[in-house]
C-alpha positions in Angstrom: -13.5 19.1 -34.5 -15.9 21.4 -35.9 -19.0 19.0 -34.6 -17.3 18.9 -30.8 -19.1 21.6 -28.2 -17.6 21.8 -24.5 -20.1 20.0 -23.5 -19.7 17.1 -25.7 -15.9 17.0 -24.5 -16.6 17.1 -20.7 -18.8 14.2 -21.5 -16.2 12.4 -23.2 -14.1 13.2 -20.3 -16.0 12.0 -17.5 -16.5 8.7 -19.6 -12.7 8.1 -19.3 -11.2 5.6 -16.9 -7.7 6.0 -16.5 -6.4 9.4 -15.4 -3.6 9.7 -18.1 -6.4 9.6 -21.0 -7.7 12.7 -19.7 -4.8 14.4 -19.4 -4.2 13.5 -22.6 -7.5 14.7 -24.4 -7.1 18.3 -21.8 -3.7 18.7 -23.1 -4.3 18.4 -26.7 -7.6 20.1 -27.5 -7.7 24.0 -27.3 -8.8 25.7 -24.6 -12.1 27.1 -26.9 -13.4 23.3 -27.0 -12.6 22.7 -23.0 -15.7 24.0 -20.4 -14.7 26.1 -17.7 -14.9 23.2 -15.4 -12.3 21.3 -17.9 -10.4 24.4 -17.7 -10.0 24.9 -14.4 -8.9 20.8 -14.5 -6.5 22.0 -17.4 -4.7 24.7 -15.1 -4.3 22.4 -11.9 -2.2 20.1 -13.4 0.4 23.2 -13.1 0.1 23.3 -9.4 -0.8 19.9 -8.4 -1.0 16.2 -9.1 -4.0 15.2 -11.0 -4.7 11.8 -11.8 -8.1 12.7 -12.8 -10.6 12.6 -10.5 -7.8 12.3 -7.9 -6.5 15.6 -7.3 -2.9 15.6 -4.9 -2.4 19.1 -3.4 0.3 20.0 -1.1 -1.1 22.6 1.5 2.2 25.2 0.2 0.1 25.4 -3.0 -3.3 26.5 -1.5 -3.4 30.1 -2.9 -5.7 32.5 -4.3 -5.8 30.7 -7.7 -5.3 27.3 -6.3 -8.8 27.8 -4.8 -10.1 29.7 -7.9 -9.2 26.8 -9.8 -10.6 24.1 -7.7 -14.1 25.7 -7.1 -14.3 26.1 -10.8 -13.8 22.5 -11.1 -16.5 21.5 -7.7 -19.1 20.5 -10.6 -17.0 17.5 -11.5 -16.7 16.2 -8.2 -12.8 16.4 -7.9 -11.5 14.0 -5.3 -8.9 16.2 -3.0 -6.1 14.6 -1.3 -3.9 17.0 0.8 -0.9 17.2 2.0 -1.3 19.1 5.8 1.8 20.9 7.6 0.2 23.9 10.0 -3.4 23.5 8.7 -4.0 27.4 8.0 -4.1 26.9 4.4 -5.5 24.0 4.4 -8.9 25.8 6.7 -9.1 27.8 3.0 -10.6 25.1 1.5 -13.4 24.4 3.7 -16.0 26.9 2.7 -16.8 25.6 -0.4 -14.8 22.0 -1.0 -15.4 20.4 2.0 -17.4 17.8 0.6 -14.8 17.1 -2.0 -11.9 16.8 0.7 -11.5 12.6 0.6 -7.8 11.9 1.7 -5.7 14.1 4.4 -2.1 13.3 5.1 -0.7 14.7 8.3 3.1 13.6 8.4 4.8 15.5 11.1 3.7 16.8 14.6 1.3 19.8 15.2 1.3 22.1 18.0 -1.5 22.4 20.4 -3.1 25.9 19.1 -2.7 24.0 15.4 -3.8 21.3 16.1 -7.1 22.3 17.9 -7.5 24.7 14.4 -7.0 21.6 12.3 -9.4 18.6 14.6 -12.0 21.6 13.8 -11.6 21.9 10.6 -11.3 18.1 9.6 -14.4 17.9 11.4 -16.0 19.3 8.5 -14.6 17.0 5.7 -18.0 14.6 5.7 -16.8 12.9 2.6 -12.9 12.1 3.9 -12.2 8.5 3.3 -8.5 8.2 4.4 -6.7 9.8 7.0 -2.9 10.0 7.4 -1.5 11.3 11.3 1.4 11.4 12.9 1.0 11.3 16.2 3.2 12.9 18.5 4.6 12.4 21.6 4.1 14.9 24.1 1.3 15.2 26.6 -0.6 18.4 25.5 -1.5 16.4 22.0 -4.8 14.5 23.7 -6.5 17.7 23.8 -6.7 17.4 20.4 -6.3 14.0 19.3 -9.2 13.0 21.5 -11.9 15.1 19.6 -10.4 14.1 16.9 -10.6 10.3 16.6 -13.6 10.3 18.4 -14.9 12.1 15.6 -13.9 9.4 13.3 -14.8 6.9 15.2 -17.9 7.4 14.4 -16.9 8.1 10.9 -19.3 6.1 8.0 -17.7 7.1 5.1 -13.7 6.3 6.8 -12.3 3.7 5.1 -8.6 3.7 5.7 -6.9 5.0 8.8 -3.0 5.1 8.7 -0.6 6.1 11.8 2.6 6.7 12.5 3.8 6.9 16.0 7.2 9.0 16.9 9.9 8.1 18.9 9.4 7.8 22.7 5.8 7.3 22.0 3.7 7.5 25.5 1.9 4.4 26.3 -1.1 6.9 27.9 -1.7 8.4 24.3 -1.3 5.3 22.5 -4.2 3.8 24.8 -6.5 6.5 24.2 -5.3 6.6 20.2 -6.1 3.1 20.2 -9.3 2.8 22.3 -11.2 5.3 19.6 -9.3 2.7 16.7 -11.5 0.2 18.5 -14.5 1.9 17.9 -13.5 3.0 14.4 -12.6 -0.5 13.7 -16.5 -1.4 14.1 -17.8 0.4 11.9 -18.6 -1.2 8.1 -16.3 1.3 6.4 -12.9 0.7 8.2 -10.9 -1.4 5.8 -7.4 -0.7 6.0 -5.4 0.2 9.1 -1.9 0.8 9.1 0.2 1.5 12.3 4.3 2.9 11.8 6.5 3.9 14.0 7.0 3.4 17.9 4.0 1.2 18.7 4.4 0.9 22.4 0.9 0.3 24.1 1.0 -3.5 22.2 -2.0 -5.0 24.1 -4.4 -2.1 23.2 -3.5 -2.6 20.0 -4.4 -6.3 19.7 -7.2 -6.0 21.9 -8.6 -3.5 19.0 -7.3 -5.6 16.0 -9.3 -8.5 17.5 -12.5 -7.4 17.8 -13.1 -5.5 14.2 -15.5 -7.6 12.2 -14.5 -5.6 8.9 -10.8 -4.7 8.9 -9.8 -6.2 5.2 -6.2 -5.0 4.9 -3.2 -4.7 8.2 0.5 -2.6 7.6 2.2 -3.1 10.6 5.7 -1.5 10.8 7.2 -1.0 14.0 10.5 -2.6 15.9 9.0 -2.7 19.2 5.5 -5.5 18.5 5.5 -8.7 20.2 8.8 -7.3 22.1 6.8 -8.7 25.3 4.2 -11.6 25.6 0.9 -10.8 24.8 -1.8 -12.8 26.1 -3.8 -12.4 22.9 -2.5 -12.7 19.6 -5.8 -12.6 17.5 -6.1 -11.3 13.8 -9.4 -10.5 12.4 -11.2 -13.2 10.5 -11.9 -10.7 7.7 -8.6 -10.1 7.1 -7.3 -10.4 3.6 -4.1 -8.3 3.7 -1.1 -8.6 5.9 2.1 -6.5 5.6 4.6 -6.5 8.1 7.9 -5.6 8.7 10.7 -4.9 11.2 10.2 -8.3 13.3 12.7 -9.1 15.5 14.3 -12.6 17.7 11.4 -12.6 19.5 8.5 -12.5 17.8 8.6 -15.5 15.3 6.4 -17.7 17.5 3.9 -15.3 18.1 4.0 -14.2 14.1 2.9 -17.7 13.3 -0.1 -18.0 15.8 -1.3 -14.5 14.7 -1.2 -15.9 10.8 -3.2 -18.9 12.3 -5.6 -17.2 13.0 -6.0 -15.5 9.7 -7.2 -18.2 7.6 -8.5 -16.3 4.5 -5.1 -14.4 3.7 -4.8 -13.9 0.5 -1.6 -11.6 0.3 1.3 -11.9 2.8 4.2 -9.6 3.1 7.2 -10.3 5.7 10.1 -8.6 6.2 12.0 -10.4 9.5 15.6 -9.3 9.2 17.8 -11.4 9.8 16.3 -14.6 11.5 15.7 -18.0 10.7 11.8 -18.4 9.9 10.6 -21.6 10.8 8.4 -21.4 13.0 6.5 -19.6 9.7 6.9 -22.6 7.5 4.6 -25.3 8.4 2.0 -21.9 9.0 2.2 -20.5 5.4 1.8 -24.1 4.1 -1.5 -23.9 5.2 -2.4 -20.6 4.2 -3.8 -22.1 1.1 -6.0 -18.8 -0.1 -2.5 -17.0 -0.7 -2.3 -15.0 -4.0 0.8 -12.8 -3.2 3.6 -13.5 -1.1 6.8 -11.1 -0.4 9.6 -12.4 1.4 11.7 -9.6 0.3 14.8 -7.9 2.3 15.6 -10.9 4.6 18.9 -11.8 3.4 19.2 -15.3 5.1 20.8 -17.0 2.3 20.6 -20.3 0.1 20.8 -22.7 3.1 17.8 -21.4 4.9 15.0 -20.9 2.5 14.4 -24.4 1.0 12.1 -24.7 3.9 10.2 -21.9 2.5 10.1 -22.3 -0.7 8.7 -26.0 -0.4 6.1 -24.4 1.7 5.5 -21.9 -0.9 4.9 -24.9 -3.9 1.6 -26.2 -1.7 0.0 -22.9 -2.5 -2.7 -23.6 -5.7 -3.4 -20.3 -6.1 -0.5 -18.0 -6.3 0.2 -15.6 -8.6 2.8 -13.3 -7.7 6.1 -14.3 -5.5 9.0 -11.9 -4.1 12.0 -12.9 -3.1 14.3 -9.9 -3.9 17.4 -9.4 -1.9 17.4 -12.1 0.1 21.0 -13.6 -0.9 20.1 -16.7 -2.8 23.0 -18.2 -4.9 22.9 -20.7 -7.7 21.9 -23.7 -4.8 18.6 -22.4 -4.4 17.8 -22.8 -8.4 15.9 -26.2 -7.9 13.8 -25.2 -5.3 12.9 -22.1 -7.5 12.2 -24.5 -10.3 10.2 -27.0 -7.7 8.2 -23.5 -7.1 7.8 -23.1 -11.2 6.3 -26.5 -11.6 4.1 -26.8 -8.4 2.3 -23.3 -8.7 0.5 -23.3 -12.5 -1.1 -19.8 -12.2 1.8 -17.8 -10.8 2.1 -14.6 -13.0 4.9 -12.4 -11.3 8.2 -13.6 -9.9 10.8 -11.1 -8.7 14.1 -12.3 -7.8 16.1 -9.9 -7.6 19.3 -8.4 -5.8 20.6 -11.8 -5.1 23.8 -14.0 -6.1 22.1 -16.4 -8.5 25.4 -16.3 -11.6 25.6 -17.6 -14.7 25.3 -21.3 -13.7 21.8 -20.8 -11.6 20.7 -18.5 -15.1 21.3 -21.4 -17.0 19.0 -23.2 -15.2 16.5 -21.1 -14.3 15.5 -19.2 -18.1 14.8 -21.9 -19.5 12.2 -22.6 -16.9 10.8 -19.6 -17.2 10.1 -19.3 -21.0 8.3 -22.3 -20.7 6.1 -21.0 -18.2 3.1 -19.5 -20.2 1.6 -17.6 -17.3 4.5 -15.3 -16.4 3.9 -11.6 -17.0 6.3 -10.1 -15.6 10.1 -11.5 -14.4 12.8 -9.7 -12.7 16.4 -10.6 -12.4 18.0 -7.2 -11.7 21.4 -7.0 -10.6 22.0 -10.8 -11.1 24.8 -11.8 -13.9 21.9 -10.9 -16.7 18.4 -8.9 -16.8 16.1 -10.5 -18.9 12.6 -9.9 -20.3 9.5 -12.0 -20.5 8.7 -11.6 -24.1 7.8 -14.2 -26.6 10.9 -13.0 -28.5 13.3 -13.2 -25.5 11.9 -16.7 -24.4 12.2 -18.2 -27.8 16.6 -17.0 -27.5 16.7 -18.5 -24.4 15.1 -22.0 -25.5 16.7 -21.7 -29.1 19.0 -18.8 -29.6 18.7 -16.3 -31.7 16.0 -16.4 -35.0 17.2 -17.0 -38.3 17.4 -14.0 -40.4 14.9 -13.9 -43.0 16.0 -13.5 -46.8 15.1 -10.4 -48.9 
């Protein structure tokens, strides 16, 4: 090492892609060949999460050496992530890492006086580019959600906004929450919107989903959607992402129109409980830009997904299908295989948590090892795990390989 400087390290450092490398050249050289920037970077890793440049700080860790640490390492251009409960600490930072602040997490509620501290303080995080908030439910909370999202409404470097809505939600906040996600939603930055939770003011929701030009990816988790008509069901024509979950009896009509109008889809992810999906079949036929599909959770048994799964073969271009835990015994084998044949790229198949025994296995491995494009297989909790190596797939065609003479 005796031609390595610090500087010629850091370097080497900020040339590395993946976060684990780093920590592995930071944990192995001596402190002597490590800048203090790489130093400071070294230390962290005691206090917080760092997947190098990503650094994930709860706001309980924000101390005297926390931020000793992390203004040592501003010349690196950390990317902070933080985790925010009353928002005093989290105020500490401000000073001299604003710019470096890029995702905030809010998970519970915050009182008015805190939350008028923290809508001031977020205001000066110019480089935040996802936002987590809970929003509450009581009355006093538009004082300072309003200044807030207007804030980021306006926003050009907000690329992901993510919100969960607590029980008993008020349909007057929601409106006004959703009325600034309508704005957001226009600008070229917003990508990802996810809303959790009790989503109660439906139409202002739709009305904002259909007119973002931009919106790429959609989580929508919450019992209470499409619980009432909706005159307009529109998705945006940009979308590429769809994850949803928590339908209910009557909102598989509705589910199918929205997906209609979401032509370019490339990943779809359902989770409807316990009802029979057909008014989604003929619908994710035609979804013929699907690369991922998760039907996962469902539990509807053998008998009702043949429908689905012949729906699923007419998709050229998928590569990764879920079906975990959806109670499929040995009958639904030969669609699986059907599924095997008619989809020549798919890389990732994951069935399990369901009843497929011995007899279905039978059927099914042999399949699989003959399928050169699988990477990864799962069949946990069936009769028999099983992995996707040339080794394993060879025993299931052939049995085991001769030993080999001395």
């Amino acid at each position: 090492m005796g031609r390595w400087t610090p500087e010629l390290v850091e370097a080497v450092v900020l040339y590395l892609e993946r976060p684990r490398d780093v920590l592995l050249v930071l944990a192995s050289l001596p402190l002597g060949l490590l800048t203090l920037p790489l130093q400071c970077v070294a230390q962290l890793t005691e206090m917080a999460v760092v997947d190098w440049p990503d650094v994930h700080l709860d706001e309980t860790a924000i101390d005297a050496r926390s931020l000793a640490l992390l203004a040592g390492a501003r010349r690196l251009d950390p990317s902070i992530t933080v985790n925010v409960q009353a928002g005093d600490a989290f105020q500490r930072l401000l000073p001299l890492l604003a710019g470096c602040i890029t995702r905030v997490h809010i998970p519970s509620a915050v009182n008015l006086p805190a939350g008028l501290s923290l809508q001031a303080a977020l205001a000066h995080c110019t480089a935040l580019r996802h936002l987590s908030l809970y929003v509450p439910s009581t009355p006093n909370a538009v004082s300072w959600l309003k200044p807030l999202l207007q804030r980021f409404a306006e926003a050009e470097t907000l690329s992901t906004l993510d919100l969960r809505f607590g029980r008993d939600a008020i349909p007057l906040i929601q409106s006004c929450v959703f009325a600034h996600v309508a704005h957001w939603l226009r600008q070229p930055s917003a990508r990802v919107l996810a809303c959790r939770g009790d989503v109660s003011a439906e139409e202002a929701l739709w009305s904002a989903l259909g007119g973002s030009p931009f919106l790429t990816d959609l989580v929508l988790e919450s019992p209470r959607l499409l619980a009432r008509p909706t005159p307009d069901y529109r998705m945006p024509c940009t979308l590429r992402s769809l994850r949803w979950k928590a339908l209910h009896e009557c909102s598989m009509v509705p589910v199918a129109a929205i997906l209609r109008s979401a032509p370019r889809l490339s990943s779809l992810a359902l989770s409807w409980g316990h009802l029979p999906p057909s008014p989604l079949v003929m619908v994710v036929r035609d979804l013929r830009c699907l690369v991922s599909v998760s039907f996962s959770g469902n539990r509807l048994g053998s008998k009702v997904f043949p429908p689905i799964l012949q729906a699923i073969g007419n998709l050229p271009l998928l590569k990764s299908l879920s079906l975990a835990d959806n109670q499929l015994a040995d009958s639904a084998v030969p669609h699986l295989l059907r599924v095997l044949a008619a989809c020549s790229v798919l890389r990732t198949l994951d069935v399990s948590q369901n009843a497929i025994a011995a007899t279905g296995l039978a059927s099914l491995l042999p399949a699989l090892a003959k399928k050169p494009t699988l990477a990864q297989i799962k069949l946990e909790t069936t009769v028999m795990c099983c992995a996707t190596s040339r080794t394993s797939r060879r025993r299931w065609l052939h049995g085991p390989a001769p030993a080999r003479s001395c």
